[in-house]
C-alpha positions, 0 to 999 in steps of 0.5 A, a space after each residue: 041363427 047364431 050358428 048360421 051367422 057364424 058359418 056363413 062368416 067363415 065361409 065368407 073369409 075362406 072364400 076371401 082367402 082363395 084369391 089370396 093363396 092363388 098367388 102366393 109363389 115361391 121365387 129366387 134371384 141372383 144379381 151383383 152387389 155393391 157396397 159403399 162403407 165409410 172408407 171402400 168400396 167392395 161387391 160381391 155376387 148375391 142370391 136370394 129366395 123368397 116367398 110371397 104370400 100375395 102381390 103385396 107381401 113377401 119374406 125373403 132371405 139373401 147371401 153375398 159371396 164378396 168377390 171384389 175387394 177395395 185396397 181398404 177392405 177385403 169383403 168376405 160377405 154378408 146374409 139377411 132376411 127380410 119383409 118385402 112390401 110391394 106395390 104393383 103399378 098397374 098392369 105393366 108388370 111394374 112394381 115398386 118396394 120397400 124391405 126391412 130386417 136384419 143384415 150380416 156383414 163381415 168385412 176385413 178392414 185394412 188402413 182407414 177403413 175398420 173391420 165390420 163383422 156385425 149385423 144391424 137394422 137394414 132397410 130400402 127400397 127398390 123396383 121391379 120388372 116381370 117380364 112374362 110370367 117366371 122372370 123378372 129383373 129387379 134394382 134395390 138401394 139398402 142401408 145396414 145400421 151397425 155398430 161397427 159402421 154403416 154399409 149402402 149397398 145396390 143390388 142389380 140382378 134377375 129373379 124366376 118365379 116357381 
């Protein structure tokens, strides 16, 4: 009786998990980012992969090519990985999320403004919107905690799910 206790459990939490595998999917984006640091003000074009493992969580890695410079800092770039928690509001295709990890940011310092090329905590929140079943548009306001200085950052951009 053990024996037949302990299968039906198992099979009871792989059935459990189809649904949840079922919506696993991988997805990309790419948008513009801007950061505010202490004494500029740079952005730069942004990617991002990311897997989600369910409609509820997912990791996602991003890299920042700096393509707009302030008179005070010449912005090289920034990478990250992150968790992404998500909560869908209804059926709408709306949703809403936090994200936390670790972000890089190389910025050259000119005057006021000192160089930052060190990585810290980088945390946020954002929403989004599928619009059918590959595509979406996504917003995001993050902060990166490091020891050089501090970044704000909004990131604008599309996303396309595999």
């Amino acid at each position: 009786m053990k024996k037949f206790s302990l299968m039906a459990a198992v099979a009871a939490a792989a059935m459990m998990a189809v649904p949840a595998v079922a919506h696993a999917e991988w997805y990309a984006g790419a948008g513009y980012t801007q950061y505010q640091l202490d004494e500029a003000d740079v952005g730069g074009v942004t990617g991002r992969v990311g897997y989600r493992f369910n409609p509820y969580f997912a990791v996602e890695g991003e890299g920042t090519v700096g393509v707009d410079d302030d008179t005070n800092a010449d912005f090289n770039g920034a990478y990250g990985a992150y968790a992404v928690g998500t909560l869908p509001i209804g059926s709408s295709g709306f949703n809403v999320h936090g994200r936390a990890g670790y972000n890089q940011i190389d910025v050259d310092g000119a005057g006021p403004q000192p160089d930052i090329d060190a990585g810290g905590l980088s945390y946020g929140a954002g929403v989004g919107w599928r619009i059918g079943e590959r595509f979406g548009l996504r917003a995001d306001v993050t902060r990166t905690d490091t020891d050089d200085g501090d970044a704000d950052a909004i990131s604008l951009g599309g996303t396309i799910n595999f």
